[in-house]
C-alpha positions in Angstrom: -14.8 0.5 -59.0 -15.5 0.0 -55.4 -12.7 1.8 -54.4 -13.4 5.0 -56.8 -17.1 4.5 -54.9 -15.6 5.0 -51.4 -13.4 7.6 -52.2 -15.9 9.4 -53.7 -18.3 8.7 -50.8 -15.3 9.8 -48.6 -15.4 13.2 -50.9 -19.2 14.0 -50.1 -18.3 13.9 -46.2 -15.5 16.0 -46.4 -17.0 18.6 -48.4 -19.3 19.0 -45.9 -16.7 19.9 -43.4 -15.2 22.2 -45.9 -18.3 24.1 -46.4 -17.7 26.6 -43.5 -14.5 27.7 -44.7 -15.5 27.8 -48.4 -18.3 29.9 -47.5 -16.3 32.1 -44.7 -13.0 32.5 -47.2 -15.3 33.6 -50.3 -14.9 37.4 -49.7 -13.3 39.9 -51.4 -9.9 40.8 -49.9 -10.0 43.3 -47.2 -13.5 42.3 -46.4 -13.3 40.8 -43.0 -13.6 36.2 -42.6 -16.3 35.2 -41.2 -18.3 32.0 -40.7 -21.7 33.2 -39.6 -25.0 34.6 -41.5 -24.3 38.3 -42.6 -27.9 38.5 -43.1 -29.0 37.7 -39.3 -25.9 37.6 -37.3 -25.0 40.6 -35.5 -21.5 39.9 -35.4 -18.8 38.0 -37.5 -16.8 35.2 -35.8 -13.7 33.9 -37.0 -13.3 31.2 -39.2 -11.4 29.2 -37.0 -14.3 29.5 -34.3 -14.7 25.4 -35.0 -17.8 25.6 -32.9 -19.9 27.7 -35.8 -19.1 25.1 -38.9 -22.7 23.3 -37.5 -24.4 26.8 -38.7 -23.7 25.9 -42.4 -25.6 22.9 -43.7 -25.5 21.3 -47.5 -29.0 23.0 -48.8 -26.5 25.9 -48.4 -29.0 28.2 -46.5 -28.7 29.6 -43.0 -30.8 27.9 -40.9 -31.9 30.6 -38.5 -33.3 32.9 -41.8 -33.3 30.8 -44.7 -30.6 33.2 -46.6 -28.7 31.1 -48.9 -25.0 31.4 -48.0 -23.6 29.0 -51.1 -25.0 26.9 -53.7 -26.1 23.7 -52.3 -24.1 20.8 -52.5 -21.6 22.8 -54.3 -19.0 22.1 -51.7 -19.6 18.3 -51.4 -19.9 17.7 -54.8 -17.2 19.6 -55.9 -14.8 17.5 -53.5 -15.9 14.3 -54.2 -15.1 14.6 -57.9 -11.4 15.4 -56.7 -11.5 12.6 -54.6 -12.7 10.0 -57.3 -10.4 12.0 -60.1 -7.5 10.6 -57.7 -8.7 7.3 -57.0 -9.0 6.8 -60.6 -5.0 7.1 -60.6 -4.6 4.0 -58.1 -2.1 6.0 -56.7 -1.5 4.1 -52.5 0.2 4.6 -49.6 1.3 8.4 -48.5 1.4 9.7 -51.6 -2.1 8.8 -52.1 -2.6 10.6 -49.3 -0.7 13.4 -50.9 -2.8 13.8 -53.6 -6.3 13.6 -51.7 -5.2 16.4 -49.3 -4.4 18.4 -52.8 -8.1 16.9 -53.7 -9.7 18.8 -50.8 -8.1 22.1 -50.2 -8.1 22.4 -54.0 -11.4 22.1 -53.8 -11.7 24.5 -51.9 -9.3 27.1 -53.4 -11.1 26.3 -56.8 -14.8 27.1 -55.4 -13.2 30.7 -53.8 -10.9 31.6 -56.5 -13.6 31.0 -58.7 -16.4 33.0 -56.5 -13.7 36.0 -55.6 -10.8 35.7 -57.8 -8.2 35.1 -54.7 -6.6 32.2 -53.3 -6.6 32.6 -49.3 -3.5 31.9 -47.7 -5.3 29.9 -45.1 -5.4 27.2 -47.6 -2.4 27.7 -49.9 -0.7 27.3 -46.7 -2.3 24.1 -45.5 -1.4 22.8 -48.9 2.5 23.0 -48.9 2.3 22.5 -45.1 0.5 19.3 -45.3 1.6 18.6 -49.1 5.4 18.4 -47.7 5.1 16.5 -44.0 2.8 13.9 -46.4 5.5 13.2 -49.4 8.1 13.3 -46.4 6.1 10.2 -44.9 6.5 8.7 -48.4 9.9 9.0 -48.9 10.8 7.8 -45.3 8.9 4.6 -46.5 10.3 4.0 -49.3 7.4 4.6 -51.6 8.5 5.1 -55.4 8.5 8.6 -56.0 11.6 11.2 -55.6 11.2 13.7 -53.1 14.3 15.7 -54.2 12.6 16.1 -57.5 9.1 17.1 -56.2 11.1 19.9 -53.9 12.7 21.4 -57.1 9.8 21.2 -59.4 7.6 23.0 -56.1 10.9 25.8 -56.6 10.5 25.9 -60.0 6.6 26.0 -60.3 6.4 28.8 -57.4 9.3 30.6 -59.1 8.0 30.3 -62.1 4.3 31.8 -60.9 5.8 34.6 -58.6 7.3 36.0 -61.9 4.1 35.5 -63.7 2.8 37.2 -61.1 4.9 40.0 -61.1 4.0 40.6 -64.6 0.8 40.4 -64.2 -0.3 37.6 -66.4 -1.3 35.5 -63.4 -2.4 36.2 -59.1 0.0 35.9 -56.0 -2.1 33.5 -54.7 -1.3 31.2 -57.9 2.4 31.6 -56.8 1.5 30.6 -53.3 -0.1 27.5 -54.4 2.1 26.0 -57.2 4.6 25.0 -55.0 2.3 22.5 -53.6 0.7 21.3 -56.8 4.5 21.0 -57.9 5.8 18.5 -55.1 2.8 16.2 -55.6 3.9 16.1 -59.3 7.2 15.9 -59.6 7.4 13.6 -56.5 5.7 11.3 -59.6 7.6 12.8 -63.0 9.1 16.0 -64.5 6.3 14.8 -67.5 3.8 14.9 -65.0 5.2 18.2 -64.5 5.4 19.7 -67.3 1.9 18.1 -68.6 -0.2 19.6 -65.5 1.3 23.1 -66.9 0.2 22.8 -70.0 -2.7 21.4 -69.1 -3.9 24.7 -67.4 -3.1 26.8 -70.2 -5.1 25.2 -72.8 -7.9 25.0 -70.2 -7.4 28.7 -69.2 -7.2 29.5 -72.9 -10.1 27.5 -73.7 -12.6 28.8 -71.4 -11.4 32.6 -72.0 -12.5 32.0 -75.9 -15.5 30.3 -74.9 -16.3 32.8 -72.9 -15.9 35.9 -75.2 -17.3 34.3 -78.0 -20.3 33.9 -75.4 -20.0 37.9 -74.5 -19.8 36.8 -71.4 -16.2 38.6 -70.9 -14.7 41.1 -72.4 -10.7 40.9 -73.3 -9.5 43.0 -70.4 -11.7 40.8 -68.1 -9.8 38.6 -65.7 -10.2 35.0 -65.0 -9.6 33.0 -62.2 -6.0 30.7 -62.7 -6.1 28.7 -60.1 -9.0 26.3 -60.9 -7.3 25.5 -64.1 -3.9 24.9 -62.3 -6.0 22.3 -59.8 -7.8 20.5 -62.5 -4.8 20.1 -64.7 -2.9 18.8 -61.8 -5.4 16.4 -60.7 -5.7 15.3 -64.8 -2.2 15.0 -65.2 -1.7 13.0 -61.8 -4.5 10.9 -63.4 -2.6 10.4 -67.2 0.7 9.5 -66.0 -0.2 7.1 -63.1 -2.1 5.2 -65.7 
């Protein structure tokens, strides 16, 4: 209990920190990144200008004219659930570590996918670069896990989504991060696997009814994938460590 405490704790700080870049990677593609107020800033700055993050605090309003910028303690919130999903999973060492980087940049790809429908490849790429160096620590100490197996399920999962994504049933940005959310499971299980999968499509499917019965959607509406494939990875992380 104290643990899932702290790590959630630990969740509500780094949220904050990955406010910014939530809130300067929610655009729609094309539309140039940008970190600073568009409503009283007369020009945008790059996202990784480090010294702007201070210009986004958790009320979620700018704090030069008060327009709100993101939900307030969306971010925070958000993260800190990931974080205390994974402690529940008593997963230690590297992999741990693994998983909680997962936990935050999934965060983070859940809130824009879900604001923009796009999965920036700022993050998807911090995942499998951090993802990989993480479960390579793990496997040079000897922590019980297979790293052989988490690089072929991270293969088969980004194969797997690329052709999806050809066909048009799910985004590129899906294919660019299931190869993360692959290693972390497979370094565990191929059930892990295969479970986090399945997982996402009953959520996916669930949601889509729920939301057309609600006329909220209609049936050539698109929904965001990728918050489904980081909730069912997290859950299935959870199930089999348990």
């Amino acid at each position: 209990m104290l643990s899932q405490l702290l790590a959630t704790l630990v969740g509500l700080v780094a949220g904050g920190a990955l406010r910014p870049l939530v809130v300067a990677l929610a655009v729609p593609a094309g539309q140039p990144v940008s970190v600073t107020c568009p409503a009283c800033s007369p020009r945008p700055v790059p996202a990784w200008d480090l010294h702007t993050l201070r210009l986004l605090p958790p009320g979620g309003r700018c704090p030069n004219c008060r327009a709100r910028l993101c939900a307030p303690w969306l971010p925070e919130l958000t993260t800190a659930a990931a974080f205390a999903v994974v402690s529940a999973g008593g997963a230690v060492g590297w992999y741990a570590a693994a998983q909680y980087w997962i936990a935050l940049l999934g965060a983070g790809c859940l809130l824009v996918d879900s604001a923009v429908q796009r999965l920036p490849n700022l993050l998807t790429l911090a995942a499998a670069v951090g993802t990989l160096a993480l479960l390579t620590a793990a496997a040079a100490h000897y922590e019980t896990g297979s790293l052989l197996r988490g690089a072929v399920v991270a293969a088969v999962a980004g194969g797997l989504f690329t052709v999806f994504a050809v066909l048009g049933t799910t985004g590129l940005g899906d294919a660019k991060l299931a190869p993360s959310l692959g290693a972390v499971l497979g370094w565990h299980s191929w059930q892990a696997a295969v479970l986090a999968l399945v997982l996402a499509y009953l959520l996916g499917g669930t949601v889509a009814v729920v939301l057309l019965l609600a006329r909220r959607q209609q049936r050539k509406s698109t929904l965001a994938f990728g918050p489904f494939l980081i909730i069912a990875t997290l859950g299935a992380a959870v199930i089999t460590s348990s």
